[in-house]
C-alpha atoms as an extended CHARMM CRD file, in Angstrom:
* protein
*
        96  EXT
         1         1  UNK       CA            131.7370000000       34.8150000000       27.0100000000  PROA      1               0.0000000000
         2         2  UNK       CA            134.6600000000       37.2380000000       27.7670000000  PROA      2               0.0000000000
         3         3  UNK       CA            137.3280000000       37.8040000000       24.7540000000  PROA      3               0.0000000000
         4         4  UNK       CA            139.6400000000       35.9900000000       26.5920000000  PROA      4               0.0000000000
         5         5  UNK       CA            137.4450000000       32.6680000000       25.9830000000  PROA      5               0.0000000000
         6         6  UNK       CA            137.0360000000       32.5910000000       21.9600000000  PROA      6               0.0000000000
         7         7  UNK       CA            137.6620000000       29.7870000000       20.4600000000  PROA      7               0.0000000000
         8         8  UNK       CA            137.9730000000       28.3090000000       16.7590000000  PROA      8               0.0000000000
         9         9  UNK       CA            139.9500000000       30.0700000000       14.2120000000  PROA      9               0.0000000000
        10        10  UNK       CA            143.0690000000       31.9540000000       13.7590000000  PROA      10              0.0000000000
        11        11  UNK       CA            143.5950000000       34.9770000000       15.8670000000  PROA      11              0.0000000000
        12        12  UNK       CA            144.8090000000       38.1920000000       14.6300000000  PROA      12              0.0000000000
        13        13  UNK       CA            147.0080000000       40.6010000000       17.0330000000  PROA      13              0.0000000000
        14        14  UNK       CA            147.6790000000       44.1870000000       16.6390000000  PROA      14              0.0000000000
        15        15  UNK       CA            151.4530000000       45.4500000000       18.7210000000  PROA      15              0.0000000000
        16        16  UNK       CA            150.2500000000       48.8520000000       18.6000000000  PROA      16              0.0000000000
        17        17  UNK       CA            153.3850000000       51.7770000000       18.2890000000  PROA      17              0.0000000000
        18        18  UNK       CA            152.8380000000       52.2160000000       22.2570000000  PROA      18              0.0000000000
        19        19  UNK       CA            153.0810000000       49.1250000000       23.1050000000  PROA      19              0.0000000000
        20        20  UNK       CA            149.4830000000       47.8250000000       23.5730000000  PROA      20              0.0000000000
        21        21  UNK       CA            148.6780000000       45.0030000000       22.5060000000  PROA      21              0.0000000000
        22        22  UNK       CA            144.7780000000       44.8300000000       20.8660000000  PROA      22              0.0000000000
        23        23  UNK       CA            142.8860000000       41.0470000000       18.9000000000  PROA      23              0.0000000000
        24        24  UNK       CA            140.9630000000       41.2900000000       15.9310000000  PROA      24              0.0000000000
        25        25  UNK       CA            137.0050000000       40.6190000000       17.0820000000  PROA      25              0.0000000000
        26        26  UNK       CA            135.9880000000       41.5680000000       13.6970000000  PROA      26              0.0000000000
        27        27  UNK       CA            134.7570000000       44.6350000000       13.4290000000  PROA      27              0.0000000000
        28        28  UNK       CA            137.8460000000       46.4880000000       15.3940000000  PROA      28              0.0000000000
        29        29  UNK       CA            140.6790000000       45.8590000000       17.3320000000  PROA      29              0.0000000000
        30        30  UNK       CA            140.1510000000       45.7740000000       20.6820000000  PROA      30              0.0000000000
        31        31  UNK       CA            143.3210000000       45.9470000000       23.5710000000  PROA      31              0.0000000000
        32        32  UNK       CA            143.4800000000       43.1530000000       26.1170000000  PROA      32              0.0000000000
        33        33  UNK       CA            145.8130000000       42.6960000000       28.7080000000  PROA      33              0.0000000000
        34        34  UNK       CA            147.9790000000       39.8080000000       29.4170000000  PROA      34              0.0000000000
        35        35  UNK       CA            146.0620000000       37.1800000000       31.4490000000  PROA      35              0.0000000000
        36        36  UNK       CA            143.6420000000       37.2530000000       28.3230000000  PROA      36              0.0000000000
        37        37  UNK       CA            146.2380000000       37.4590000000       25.5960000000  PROA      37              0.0000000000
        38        38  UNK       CA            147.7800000000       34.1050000000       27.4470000000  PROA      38              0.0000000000
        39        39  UNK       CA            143.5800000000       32.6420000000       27.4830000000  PROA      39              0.0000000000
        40        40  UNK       CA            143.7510000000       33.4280000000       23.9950000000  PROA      40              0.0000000000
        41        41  UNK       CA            147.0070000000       32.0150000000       22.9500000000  PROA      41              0.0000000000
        42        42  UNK       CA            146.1420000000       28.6320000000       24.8220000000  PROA      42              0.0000000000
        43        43  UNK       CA            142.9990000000       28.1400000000       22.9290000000  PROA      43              0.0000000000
        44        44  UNK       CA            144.6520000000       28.9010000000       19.7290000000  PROA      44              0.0000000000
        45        45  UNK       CA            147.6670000000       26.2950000000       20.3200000000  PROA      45              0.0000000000
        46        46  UNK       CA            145.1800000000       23.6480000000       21.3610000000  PROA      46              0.0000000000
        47        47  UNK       CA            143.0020000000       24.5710000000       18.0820000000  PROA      47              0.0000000000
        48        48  UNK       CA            145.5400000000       23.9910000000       15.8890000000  PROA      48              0.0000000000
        49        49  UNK       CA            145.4370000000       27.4960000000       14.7360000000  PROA      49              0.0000000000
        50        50  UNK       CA            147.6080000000       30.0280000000       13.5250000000  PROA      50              0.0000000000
        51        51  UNK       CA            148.4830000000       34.0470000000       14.2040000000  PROA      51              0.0000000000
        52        52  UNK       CA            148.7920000000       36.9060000000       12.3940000000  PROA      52              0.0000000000
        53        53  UNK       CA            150.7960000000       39.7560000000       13.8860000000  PROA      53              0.0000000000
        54        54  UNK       CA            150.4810000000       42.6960000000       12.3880000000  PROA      54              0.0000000000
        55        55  UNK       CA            152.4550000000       46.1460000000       13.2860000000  PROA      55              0.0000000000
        56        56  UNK       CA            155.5010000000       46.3840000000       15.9660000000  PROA      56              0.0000000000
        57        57  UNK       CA            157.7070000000       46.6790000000       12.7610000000  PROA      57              0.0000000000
        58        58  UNK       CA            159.7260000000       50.0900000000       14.1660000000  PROA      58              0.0000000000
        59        59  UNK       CA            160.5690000000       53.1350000000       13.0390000000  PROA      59              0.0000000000
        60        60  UNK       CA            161.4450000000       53.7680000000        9.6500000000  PROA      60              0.0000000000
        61        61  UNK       CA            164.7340000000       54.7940000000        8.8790000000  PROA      61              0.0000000000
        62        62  UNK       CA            167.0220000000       55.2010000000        6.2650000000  PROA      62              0.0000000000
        63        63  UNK       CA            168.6930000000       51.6590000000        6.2330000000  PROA      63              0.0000000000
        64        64  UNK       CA            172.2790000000       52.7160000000        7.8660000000  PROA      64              0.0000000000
        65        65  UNK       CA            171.4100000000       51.1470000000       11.4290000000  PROA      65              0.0000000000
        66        66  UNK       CA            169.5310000000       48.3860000000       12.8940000000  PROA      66              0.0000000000
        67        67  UNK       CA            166.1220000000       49.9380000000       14.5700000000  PROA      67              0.0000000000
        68        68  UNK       CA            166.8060000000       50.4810000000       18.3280000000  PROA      68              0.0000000000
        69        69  UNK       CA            164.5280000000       47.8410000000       19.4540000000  PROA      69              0.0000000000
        70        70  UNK       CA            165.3560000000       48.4290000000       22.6730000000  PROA      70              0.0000000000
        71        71  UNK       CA            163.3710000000       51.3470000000       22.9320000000  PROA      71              0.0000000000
        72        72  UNK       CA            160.8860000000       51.0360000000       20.2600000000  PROA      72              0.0000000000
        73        73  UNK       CA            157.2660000000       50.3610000000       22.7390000000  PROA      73              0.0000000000
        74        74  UNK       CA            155.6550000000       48.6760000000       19.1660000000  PROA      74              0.0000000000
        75        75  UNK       CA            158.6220000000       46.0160000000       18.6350000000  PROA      75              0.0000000000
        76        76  UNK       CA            158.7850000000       45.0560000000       22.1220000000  PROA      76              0.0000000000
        77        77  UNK       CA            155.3290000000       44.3470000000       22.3450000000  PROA      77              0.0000000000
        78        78  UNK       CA            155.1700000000       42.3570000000       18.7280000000  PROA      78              0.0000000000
        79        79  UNK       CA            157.9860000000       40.6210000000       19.9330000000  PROA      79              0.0000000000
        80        80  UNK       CA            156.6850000000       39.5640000000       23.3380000000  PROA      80              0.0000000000
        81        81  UNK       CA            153.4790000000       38.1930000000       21.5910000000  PROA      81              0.0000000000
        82        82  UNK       CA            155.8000000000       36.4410000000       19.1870000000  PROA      82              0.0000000000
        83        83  UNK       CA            157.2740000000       34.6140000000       21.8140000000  PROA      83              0.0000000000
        84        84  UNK       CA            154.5150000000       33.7670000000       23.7260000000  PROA      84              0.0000000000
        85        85  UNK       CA            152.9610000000       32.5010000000       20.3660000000  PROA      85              0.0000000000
        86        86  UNK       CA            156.0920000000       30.6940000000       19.7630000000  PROA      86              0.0000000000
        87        87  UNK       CA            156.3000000000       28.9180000000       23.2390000000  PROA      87              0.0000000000
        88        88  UNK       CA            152.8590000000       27.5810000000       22.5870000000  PROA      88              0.0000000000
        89        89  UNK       CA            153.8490000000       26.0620000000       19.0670000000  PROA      89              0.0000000000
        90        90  UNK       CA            151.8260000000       28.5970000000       17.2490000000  PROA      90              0.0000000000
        91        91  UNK       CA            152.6770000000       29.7110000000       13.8940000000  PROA      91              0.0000000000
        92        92  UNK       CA            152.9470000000       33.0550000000       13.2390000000  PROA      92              0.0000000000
        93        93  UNK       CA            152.6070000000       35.2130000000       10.3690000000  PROA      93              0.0000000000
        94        94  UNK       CA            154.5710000000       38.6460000000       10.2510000000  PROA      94              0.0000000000
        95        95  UNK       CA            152.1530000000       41.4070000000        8.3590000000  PROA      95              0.0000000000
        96        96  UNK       CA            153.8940000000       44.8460000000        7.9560000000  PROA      96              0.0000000000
């Protein structure tokens, strides 16, 4: 059984501060690309479960200025997950 293909459970993701996205298999996180994100996120939404996205929170600054998201490789790819979570009626959890 690939990674893309686990079911039961929650799920936890990892937006990584270059942009990759890597799922919790226990021991590690491991990076997976989109088609098995998407496997992943389907079998989540139809188990009723729920993710926890962890990282992709930006650069630290001193409070002024909003975070320039736009460029920011770690938010874009927590906030991508996010919404594909989100279009699948998944619940997410924001860990720092």
């Amino acid at each position: 059984m690939g990674i893309g293909e686990t079911r039961g459970g929650d799920l936890t993701v990892l937006a990584g501060d270059d942009g990759t996205v890597s799922v919790d298999v226990g021991a590690r996180f491991v990076a997976v690309g989109e088609d098995d994100l998407e496997r992943l996120l389907d079998n989540l939404a139809a188990d009723g479960g729920t993710l926890t996205l962890v990282g992709g929170a930006g650069r630290a600054d001193d409070g002024d200025d909003e975070p320039y998201r736009e460029s920011d490789p770690g938010m874009n790819a927590a906030g991508w997950v996010q919404a594909l979570a989100e279009k699948r009626g998944i619940r997410v959890v924001r860990e720092a």
